[in-house]
PDB file of N, H, CA, C and O in Angstrom:
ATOM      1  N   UNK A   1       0.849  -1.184   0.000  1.00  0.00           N
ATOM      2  CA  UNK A   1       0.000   0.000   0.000  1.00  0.00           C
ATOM      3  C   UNK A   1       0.890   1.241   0.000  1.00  0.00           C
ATOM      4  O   UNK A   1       1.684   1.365   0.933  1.00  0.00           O
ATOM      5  N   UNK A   2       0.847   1.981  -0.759  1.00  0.00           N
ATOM      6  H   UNK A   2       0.202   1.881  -1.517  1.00  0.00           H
ATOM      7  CA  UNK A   2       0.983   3.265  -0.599  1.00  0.00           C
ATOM      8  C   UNK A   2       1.051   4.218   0.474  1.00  0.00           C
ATOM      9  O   UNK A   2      -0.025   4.762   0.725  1.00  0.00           O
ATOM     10  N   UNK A   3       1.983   4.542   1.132  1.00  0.00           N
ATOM     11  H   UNK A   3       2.856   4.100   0.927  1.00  0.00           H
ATOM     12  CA  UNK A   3       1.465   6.226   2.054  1.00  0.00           C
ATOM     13  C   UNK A   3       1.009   7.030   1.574  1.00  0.00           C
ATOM     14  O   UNK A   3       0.659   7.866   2.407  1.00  0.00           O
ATOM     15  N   UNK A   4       0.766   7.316   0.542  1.00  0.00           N
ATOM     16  H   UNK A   4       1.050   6.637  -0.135  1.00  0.00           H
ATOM     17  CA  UNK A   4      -0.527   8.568  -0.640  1.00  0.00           C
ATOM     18  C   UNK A   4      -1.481   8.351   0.043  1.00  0.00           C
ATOM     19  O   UNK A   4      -1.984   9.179   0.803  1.00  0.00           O
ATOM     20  N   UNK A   5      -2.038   6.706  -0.203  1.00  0.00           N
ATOM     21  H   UNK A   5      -1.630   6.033  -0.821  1.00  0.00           H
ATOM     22  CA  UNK A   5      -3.465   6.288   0.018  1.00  0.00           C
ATOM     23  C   UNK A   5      -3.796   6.551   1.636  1.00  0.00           C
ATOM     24  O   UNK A   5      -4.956   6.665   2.033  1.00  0.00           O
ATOM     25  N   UNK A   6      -2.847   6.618   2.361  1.00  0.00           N
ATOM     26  H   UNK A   6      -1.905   6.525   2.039  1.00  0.00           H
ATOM     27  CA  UNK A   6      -3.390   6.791   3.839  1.00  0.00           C
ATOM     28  C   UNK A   6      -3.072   8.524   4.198  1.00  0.00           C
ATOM     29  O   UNK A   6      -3.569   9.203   5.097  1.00  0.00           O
ATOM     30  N   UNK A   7      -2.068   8.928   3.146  1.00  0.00           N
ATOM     31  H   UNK A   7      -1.664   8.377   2.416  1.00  0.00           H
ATOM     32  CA  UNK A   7      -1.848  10.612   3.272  1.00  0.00           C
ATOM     33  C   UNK A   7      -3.135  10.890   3.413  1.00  0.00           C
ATOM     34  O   UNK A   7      -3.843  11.073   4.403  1.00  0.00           O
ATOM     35  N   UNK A   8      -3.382  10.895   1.971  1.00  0.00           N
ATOM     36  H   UNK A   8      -2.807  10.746   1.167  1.00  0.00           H
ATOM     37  CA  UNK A   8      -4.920  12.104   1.194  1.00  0.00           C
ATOM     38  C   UNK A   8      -6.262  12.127   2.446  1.00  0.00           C
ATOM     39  O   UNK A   8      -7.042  13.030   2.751  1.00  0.00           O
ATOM     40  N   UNK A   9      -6.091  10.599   3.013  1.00  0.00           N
ATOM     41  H   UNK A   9      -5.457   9.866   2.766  1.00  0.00           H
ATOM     42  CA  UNK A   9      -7.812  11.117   3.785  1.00  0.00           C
ATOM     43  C   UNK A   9      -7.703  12.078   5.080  1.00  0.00           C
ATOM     44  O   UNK A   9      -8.547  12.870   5.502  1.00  0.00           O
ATOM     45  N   UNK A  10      -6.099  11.705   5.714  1.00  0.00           N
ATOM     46  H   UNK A  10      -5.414  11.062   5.371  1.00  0.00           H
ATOM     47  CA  UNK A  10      -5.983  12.048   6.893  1.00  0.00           C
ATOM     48  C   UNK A  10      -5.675  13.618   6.267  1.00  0.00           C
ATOM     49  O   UNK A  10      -5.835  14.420   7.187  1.00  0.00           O
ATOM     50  N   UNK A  11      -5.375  14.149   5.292  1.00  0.00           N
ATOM     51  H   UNK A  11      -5.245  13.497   4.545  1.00  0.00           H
ATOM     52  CA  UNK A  11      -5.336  15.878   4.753  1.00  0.00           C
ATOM     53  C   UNK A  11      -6.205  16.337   5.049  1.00  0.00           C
ATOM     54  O   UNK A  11      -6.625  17.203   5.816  1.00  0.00           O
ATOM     55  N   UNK A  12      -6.663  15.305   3.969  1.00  0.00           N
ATOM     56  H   UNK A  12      -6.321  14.602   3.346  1.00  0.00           H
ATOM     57  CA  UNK A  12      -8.334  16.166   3.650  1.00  0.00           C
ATOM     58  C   UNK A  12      -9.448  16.095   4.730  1.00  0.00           C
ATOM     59  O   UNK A  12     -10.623  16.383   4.504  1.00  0.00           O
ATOM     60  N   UNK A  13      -8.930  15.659   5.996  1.00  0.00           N
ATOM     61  H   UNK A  13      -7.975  15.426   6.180  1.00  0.00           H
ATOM     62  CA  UNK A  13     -10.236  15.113   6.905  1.00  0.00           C
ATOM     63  C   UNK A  13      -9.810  14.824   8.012  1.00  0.00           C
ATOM     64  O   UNK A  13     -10.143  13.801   8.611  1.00  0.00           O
ATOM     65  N   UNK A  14      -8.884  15.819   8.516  1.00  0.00           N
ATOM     66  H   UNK A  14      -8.613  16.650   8.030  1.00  0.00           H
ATOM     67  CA  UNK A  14      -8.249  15.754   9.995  1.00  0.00           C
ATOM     68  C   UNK A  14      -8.765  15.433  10.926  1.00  0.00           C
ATOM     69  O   UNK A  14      -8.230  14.591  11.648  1.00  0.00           O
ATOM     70  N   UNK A  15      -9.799  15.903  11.197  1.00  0.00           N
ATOM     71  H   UNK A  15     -10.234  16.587  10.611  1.00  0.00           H
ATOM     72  CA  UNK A  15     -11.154  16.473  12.344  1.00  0.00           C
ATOM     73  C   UNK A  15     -11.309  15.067  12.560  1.00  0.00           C
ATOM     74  O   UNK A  15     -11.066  14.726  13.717  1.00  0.00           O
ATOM     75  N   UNK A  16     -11.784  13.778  11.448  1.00  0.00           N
ATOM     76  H   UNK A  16     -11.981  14.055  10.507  1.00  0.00           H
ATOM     77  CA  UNK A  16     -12.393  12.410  11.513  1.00  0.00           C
ATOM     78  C   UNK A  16     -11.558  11.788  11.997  1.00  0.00           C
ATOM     79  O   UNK A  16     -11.860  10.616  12.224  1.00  0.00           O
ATOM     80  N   UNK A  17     -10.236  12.213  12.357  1.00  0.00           N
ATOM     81  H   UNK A  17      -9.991  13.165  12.173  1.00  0.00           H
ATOM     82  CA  UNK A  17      -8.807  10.954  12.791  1.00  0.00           C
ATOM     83  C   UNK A  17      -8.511  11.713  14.267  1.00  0.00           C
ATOM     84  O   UNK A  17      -8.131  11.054  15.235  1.00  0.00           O
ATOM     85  N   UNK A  18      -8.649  12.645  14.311  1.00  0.00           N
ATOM     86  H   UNK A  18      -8.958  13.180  13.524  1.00  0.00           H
ATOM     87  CA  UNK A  18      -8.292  13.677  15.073  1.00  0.00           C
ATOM     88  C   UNK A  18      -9.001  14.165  16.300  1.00  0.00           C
ATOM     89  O   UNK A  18      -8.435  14.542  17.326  1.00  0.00           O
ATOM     90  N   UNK A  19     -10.798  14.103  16.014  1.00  0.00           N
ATOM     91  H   UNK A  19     -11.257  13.797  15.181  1.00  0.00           H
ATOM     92  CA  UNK A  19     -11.555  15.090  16.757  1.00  0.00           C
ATOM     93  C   UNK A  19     -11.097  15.989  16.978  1.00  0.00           C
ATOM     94  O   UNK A  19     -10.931  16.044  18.196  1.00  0.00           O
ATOM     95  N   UNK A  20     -10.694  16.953  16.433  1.00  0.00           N
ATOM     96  H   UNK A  20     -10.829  16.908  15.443  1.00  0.00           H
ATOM     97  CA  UNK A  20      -9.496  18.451  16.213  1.00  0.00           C
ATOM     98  C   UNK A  20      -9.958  19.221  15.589  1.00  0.00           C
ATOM     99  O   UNK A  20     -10.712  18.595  14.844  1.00  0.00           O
ATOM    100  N   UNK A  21     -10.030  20.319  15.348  1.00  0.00           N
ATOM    101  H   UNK A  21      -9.417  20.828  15.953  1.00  0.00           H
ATOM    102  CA  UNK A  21     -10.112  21.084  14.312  1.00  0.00           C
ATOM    103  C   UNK A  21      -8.652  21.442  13.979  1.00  0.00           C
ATOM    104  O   UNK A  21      -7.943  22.211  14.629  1.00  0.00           O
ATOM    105  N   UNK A  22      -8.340  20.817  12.953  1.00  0.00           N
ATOM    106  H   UNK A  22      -8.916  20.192  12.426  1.00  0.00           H
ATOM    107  CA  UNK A  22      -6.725  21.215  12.735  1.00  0.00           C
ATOM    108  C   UNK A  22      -6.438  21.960  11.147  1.00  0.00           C
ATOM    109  O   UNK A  22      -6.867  21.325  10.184  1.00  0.00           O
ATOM    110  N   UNK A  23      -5.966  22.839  10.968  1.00  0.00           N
ATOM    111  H   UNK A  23      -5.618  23.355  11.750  1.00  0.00           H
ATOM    112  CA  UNK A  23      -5.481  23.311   9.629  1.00  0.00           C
ATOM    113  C   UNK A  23      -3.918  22.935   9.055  1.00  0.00           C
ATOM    114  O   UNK A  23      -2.867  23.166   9.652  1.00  0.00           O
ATOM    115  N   UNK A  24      -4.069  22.312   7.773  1.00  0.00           N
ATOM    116  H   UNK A  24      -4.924  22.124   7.288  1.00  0.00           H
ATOM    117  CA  UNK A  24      -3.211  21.604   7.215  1.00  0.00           C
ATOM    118  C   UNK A  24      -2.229  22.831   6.748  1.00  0.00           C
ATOM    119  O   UNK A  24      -2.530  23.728   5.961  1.00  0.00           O
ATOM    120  N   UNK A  25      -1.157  22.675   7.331  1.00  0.00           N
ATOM    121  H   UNK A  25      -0.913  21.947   7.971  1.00  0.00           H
ATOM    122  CA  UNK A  25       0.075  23.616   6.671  1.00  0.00           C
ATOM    123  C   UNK A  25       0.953  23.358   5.402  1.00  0.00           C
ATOM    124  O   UNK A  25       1.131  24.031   4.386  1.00  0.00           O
ATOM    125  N   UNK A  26       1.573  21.816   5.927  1.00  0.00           N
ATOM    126  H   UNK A  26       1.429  21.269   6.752  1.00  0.00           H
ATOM    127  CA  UNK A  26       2.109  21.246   4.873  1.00  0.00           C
ATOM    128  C   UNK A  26       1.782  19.929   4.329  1.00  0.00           C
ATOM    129  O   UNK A  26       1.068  19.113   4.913  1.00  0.00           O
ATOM    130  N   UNK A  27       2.366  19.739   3.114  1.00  0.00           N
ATOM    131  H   UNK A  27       2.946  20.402   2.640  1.00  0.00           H
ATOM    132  CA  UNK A  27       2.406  18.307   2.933  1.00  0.00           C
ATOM    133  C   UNK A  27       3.820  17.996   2.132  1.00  0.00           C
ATOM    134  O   UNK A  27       4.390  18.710   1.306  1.00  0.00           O
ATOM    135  N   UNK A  28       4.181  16.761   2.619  1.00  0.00           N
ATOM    136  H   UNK A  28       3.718  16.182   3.290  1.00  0.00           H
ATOM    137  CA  UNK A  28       5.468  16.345   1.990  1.00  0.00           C
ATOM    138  C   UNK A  28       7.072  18.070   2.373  1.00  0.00           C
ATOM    139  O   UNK A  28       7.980  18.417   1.617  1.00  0.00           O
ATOM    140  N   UNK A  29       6.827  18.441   3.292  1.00  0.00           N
ATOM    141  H   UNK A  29       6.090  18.159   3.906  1.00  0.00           H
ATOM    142  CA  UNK A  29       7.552  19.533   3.694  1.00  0.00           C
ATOM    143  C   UNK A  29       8.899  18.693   3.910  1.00  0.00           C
ATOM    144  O   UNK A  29       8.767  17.862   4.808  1.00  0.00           O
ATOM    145  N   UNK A  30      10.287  18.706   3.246  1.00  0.00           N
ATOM    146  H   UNK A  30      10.394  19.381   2.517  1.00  0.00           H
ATOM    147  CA  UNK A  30      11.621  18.888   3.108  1.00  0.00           C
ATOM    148  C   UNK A  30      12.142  20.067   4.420  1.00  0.00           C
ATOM    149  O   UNK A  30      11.982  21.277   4.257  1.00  0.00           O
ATOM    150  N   UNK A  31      12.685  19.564   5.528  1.00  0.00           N
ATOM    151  H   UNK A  31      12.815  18.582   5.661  1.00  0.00           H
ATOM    152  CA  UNK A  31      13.636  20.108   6.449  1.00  0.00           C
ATOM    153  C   UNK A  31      14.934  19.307   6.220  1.00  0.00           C
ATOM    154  O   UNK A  31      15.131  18.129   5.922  1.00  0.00           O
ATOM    155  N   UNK A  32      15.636  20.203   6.428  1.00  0.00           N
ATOM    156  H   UNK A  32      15.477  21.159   6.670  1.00  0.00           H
ATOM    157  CA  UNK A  32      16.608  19.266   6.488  1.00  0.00           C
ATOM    158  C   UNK A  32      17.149  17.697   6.232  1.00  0.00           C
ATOM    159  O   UNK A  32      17.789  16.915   6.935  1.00  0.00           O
ATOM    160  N   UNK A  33      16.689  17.634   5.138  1.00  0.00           N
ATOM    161  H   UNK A  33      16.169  18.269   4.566  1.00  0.00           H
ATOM    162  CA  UNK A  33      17.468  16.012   4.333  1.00  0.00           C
ATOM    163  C   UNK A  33      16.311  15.520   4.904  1.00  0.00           C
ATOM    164  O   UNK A  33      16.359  14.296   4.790  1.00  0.00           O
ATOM    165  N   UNK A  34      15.011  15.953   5.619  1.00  0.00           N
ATOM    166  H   UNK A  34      14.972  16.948   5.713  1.00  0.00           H
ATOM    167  CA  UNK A  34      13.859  14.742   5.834  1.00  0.00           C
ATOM    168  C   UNK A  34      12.754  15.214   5.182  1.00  0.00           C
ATOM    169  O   UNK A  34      12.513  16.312   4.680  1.00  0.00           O
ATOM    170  N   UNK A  35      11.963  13.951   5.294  1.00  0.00           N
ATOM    171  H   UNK A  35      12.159  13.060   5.702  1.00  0.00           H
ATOM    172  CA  UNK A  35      10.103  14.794   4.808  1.00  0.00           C
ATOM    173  C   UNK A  35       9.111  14.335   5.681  1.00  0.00           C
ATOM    174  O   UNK A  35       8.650  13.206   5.847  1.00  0.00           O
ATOM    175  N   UNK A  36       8.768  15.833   6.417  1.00  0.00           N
ATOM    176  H   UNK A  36       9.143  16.750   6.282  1.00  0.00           H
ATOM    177  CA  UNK A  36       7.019  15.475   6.733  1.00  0.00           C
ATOM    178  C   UNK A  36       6.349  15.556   5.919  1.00  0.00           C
ATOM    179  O   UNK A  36       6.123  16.546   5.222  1.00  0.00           O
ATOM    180  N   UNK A  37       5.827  14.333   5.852  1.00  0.00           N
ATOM    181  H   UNK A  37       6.011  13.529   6.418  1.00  0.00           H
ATOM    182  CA  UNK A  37       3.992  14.252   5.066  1.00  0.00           C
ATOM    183  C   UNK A  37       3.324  15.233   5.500  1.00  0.00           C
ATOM    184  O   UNK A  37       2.889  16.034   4.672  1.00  0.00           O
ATOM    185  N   UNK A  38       3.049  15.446   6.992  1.00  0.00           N
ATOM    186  H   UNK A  38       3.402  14.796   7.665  1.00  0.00           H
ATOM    187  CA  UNK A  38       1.984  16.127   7.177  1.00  0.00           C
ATOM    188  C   UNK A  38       1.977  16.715   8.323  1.00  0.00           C
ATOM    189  O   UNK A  38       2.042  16.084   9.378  1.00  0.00           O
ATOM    190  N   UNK A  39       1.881  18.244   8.239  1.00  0.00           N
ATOM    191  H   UNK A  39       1.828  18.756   7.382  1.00  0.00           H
ATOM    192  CA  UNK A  39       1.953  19.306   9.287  1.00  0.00           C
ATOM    193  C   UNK A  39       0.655  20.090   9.580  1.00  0.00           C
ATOM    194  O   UNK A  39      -0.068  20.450   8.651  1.00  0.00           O
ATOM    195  N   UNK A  40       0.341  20.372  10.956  1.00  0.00           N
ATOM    196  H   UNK A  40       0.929  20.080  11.710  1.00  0.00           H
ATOM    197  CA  UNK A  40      -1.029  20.400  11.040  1.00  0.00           C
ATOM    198  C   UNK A  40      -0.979  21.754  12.054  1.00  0.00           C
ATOM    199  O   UNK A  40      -0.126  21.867  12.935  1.00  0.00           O
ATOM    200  N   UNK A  41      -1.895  22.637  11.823  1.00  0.00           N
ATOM    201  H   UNK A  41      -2.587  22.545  11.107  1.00  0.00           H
ATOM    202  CA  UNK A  41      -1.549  23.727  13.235  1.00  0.00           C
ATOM    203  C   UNK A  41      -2.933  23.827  13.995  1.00  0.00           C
ATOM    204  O   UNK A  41      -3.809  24.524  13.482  1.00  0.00           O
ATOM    205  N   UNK A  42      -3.200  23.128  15.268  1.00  0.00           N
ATOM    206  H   UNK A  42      -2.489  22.562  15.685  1.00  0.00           H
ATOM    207  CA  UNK A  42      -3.898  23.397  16.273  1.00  0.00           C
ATOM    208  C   UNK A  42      -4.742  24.842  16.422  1.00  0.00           C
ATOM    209  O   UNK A  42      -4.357  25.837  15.808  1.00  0.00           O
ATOM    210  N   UNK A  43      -5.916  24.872  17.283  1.00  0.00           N
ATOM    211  H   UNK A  43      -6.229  24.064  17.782  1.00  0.00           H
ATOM    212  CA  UNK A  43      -6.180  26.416  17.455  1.00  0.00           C
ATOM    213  C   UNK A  43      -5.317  27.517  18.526  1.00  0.00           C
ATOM    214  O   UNK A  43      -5.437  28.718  18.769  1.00  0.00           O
ATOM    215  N   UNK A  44      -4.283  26.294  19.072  1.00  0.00           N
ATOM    216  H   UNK A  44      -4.186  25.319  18.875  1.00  0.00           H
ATOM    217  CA  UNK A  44      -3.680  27.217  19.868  1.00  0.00           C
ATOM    218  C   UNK A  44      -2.411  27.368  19.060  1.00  0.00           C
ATOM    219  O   UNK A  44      -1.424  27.851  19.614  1.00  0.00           O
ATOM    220  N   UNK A  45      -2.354  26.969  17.708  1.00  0.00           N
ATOM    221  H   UNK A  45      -3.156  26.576  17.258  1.00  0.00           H
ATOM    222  CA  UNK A  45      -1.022  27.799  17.085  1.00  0.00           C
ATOM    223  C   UNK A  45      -0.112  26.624  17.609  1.00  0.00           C
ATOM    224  O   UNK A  45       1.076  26.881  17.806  1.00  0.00           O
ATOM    225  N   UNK A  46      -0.492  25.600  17.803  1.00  0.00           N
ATOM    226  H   UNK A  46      -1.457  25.391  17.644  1.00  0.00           H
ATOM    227  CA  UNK A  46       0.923  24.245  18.106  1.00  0.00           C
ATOM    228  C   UNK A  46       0.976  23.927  16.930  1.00  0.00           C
ATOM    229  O   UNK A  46       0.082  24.368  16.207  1.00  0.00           O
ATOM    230  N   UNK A  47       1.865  23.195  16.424  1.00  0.00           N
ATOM    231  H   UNK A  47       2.591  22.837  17.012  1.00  0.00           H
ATOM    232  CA  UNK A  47       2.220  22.201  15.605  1.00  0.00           C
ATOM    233  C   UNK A  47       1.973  20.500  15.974  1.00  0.00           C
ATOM    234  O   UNK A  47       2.138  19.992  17.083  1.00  0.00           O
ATOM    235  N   UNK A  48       1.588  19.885  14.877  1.00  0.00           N
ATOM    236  H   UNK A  48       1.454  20.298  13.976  1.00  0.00           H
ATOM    237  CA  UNK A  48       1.338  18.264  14.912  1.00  0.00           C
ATOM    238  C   UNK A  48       1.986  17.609  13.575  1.00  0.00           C
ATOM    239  O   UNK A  48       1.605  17.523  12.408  1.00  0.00           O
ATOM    240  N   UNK A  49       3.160  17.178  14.295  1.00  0.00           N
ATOM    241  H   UNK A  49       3.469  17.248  15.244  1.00  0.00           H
ATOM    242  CA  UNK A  49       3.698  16.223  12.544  1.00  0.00           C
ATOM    243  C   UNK A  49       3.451  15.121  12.286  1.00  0.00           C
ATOM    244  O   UNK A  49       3.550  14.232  13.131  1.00  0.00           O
ATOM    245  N   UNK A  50       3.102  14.923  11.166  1.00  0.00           N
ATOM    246  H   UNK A  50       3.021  15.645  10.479  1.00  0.00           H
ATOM    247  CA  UNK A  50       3.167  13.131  11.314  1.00  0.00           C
ATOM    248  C   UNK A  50       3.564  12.556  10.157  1.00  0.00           C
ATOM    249  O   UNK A  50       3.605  12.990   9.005  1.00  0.00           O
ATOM    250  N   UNK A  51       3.853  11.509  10.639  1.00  0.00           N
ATOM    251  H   UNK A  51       3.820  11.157  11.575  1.00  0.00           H
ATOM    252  CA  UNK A  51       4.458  10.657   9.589  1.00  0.00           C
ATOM    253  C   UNK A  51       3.861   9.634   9.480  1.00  0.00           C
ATOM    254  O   UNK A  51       3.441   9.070  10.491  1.00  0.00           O
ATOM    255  N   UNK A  52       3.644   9.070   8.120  1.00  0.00           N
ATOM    256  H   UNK A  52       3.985   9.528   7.299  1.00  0.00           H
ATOM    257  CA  UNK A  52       2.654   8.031   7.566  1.00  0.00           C
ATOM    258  C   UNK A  52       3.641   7.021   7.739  1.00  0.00           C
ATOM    259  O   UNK A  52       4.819   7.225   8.033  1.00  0.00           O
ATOM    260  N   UNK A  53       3.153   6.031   7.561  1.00  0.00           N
ATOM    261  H   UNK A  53       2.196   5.865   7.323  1.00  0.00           H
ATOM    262  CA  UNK A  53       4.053   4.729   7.193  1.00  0.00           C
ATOM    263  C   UNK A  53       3.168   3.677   7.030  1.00  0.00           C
ATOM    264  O   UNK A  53       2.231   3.544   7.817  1.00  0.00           O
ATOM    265  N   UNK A  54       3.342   2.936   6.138  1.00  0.00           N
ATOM    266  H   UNK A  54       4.103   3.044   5.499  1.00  0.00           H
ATOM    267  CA  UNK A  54       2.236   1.882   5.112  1.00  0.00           C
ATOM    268  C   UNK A  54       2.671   0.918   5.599  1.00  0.00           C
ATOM    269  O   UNK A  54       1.767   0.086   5.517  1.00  0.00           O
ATOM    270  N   UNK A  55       3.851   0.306   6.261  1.00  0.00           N
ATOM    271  H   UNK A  55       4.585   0.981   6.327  1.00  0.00           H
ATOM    272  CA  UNK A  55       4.145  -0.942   6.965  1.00  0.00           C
ATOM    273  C   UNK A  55       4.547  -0.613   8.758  1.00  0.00           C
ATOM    274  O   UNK A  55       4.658   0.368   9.493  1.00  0.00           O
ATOM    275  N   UNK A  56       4.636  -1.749   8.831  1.00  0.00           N
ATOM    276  H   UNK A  56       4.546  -2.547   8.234  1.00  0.00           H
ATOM    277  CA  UNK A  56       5.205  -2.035  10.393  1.00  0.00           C
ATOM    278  C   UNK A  56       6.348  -0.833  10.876  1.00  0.00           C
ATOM    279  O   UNK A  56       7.383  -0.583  10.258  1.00  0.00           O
ATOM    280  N   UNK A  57       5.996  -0.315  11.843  1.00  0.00           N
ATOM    281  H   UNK A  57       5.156  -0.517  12.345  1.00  0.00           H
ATOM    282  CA  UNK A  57       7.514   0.473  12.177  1.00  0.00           C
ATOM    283  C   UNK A  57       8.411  -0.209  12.486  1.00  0.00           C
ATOM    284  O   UNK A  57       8.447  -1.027  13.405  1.00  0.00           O
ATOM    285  N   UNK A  58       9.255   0.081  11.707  1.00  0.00           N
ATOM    286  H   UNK A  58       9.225   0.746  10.960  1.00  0.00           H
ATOM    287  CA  UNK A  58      11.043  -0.736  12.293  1.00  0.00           C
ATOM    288  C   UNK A  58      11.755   0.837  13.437  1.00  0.00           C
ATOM    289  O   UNK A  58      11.431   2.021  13.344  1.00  0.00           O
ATOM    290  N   UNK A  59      12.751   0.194  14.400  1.00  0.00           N
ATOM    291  H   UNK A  59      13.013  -0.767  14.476  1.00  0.00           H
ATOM    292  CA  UNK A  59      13.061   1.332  15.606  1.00  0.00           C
ATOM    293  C   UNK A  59      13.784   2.570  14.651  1.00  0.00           C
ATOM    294  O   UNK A  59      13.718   3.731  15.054  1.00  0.00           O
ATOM    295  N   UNK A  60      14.538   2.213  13.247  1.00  0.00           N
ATOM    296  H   UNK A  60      14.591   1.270  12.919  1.00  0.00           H
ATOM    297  CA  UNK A  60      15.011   3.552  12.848  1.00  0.00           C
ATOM    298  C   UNK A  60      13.175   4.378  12.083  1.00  0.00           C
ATOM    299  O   UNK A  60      13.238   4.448  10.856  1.00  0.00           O
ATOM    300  N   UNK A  61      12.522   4.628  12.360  1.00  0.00           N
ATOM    301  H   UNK A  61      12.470   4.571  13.357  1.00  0.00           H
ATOM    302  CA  UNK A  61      11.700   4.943  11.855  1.00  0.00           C
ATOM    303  C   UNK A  61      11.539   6.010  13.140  1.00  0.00           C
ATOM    304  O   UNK A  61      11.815   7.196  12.967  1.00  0.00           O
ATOM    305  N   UNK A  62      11.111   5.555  14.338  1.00  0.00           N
ATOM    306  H   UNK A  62      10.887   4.591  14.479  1.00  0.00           H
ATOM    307  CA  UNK A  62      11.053   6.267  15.926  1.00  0.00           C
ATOM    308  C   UNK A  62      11.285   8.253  15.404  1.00  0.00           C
ATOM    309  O   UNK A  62      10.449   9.142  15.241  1.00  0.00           O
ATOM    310  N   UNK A  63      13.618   8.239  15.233  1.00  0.00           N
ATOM    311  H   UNK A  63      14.297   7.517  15.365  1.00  0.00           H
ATOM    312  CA  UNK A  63      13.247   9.619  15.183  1.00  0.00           C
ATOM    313  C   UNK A  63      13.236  10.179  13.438  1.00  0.00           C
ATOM    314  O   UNK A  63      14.013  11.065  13.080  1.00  0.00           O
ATOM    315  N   UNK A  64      12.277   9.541  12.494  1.00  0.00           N
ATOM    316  H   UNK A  64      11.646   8.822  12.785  1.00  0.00           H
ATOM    317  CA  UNK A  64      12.793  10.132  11.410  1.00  0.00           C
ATOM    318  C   UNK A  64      12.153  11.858  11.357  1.00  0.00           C
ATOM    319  O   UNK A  64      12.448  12.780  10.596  1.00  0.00           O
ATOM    320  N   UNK A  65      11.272  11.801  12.395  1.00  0.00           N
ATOM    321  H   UNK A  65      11.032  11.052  13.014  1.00  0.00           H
ATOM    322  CA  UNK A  65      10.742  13.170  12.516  1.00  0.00           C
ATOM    323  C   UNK A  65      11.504  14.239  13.253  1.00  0.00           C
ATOM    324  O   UNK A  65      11.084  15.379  13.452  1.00  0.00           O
ATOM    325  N   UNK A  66      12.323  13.899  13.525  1.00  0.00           N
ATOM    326  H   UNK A  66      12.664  12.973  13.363  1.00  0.00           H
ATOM    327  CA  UNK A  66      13.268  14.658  14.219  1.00  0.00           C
ATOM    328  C   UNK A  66      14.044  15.774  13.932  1.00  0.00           C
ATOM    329  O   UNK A  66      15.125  15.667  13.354  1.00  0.00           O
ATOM    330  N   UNK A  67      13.623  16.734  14.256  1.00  0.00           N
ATOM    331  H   UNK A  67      12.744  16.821  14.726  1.00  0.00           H
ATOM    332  CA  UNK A  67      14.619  17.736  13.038  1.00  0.00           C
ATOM    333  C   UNK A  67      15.630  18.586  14.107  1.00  0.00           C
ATOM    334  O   UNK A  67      15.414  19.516  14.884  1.00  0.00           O
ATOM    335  N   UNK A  68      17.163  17.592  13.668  1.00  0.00           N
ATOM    336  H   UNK A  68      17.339  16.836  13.038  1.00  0.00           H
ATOM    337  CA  UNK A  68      18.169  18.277  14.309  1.00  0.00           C
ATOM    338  C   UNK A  68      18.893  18.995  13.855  1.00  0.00           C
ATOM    339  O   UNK A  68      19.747  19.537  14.557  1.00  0.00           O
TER     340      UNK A  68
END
């Protein structure tokens, strides 16, 4: 399976995964040699990243969100 196929619903339809009202900032956002899929900003102006993954997490997966 694809991470597209599990991207697009959680974009388009935060609130249903979430109970949030969240506004989508990014997608596929490049920091530093990594990529968030998906950046989300709270009503209090936080940030929520996440990272998809279509299989099992293996432990190097843990910090790929990590931006050092």
């Amino acid at each position: 399976m694809l991470e597209k196929v599990i991207e697009d619903p959680i974009a388009n339809f935060p609130t249903e995964f979430f109970e949030e009202e969240l506004r989508l900032v990014h997608r596929q956002l490049r920091m530093k040699g990594r990529i968030l899929e998906l950046v989300f900003e709270d009503s209090k102006k936080r940030l929520l990243l996440i990272e998809v993954k279509a299989n099992p997490l293996k432990r190097r997966d843990v910090g790929q969100a990590h931006a050092s």
